[in-house]
N, C-alpha and C positions, 0 to 999 in steps of 0.2 A: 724329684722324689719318686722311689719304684712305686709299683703298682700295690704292692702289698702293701705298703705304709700306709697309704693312703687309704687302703680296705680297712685297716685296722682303724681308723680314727673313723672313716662311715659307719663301722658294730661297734665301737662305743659311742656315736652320737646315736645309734640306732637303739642301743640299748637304754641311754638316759631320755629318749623319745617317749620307749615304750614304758617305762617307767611313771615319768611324770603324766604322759593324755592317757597311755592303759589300753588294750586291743579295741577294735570296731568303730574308729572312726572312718571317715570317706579317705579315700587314698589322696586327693588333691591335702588334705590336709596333712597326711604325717610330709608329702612332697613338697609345701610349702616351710616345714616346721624342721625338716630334716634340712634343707636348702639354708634355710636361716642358718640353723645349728653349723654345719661345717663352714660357712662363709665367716661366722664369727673366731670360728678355728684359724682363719687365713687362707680358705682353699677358695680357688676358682669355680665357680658351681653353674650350668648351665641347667634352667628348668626346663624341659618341653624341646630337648635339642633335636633342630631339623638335623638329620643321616640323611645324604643322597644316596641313590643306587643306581648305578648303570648295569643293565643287562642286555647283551648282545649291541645294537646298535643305539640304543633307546637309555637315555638319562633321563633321572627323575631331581630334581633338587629337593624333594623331601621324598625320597624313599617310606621312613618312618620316621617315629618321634621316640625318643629315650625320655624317659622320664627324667633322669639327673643324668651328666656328664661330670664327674666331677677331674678337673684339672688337665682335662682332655686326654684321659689316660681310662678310667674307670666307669663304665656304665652301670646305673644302680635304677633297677626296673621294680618298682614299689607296686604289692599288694596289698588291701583289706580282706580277705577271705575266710572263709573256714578250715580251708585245704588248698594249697598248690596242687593245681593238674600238671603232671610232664608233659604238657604241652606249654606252660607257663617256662618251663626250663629249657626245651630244644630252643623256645622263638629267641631268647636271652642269648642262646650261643649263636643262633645267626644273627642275630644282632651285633656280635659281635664280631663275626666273620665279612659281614657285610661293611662296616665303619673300619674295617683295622683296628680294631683293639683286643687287648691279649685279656683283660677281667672285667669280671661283668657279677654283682649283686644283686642278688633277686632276693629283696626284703617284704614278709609278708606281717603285716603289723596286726593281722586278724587272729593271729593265735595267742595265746595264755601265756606261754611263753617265748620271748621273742628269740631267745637261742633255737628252738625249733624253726623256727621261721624263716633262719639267714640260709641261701646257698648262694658255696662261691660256684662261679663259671669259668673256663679258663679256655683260650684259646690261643696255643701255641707261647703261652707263658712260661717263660725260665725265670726261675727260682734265685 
């Protein structure tokens, strides 16, 4: 399944989320409730996925932690806040740079409306 397909079914679990619990809970929860949601879709969902990183001679086996991974294709980096900082947006693209992946969803379940809230990320994604 491409990468978009797969975005499209995490904004509408993202949306029926935000819908049914409603903005301001803790991020572990829409992460565990979001996780639920697409695994009952049929998707592959990894919660807390260790990224290694090698830099220069030096590996790490956990680099960072992605929130969701879903189907080993799409990173989905979950906030509760009031506002995304563009710093919450560049770290999603290295994140993405660093694991090989071309889409990355940076879902912020703290606003009113969760349309505001989605940004896709894309790195080196053909359409």
């Amino acid at each position: 399944m491409h990468e978009n397909d797969i975005a499209k079914q995490i904004v509408d679990a993202a949306f029926k989320i935000h819908t049914g619990l409603g903005p301001g809970l803790l991020e572990s929860v829409y992460e565990t409730v979001l996780a639920y949601e697409l695994a009952i879709r049929g998707f592959n969902v990894t919660r807390q996925a260790a990224i290694p990183l090698v830099y220069e001679k030096l590996s790490f086996d956990e680099g960072f932690r992605a929130d969701l991974l879903v189907e080993d294709k799409v990173i989905v980096e979950l906030k509760s806040v009031e506002k995304v900082a563009p710093v919450h947006k560049k770290q999603l693209l290295t994140y993405l740079r660093l694991a090989d992946k071309r889409l990355g969803l940076l879902i912020n379940f703290g606003e009113a409306l969760i349309k505001d809230g989605i940004t896709r990320i894309v790195n080196r994604l053909e359409e």
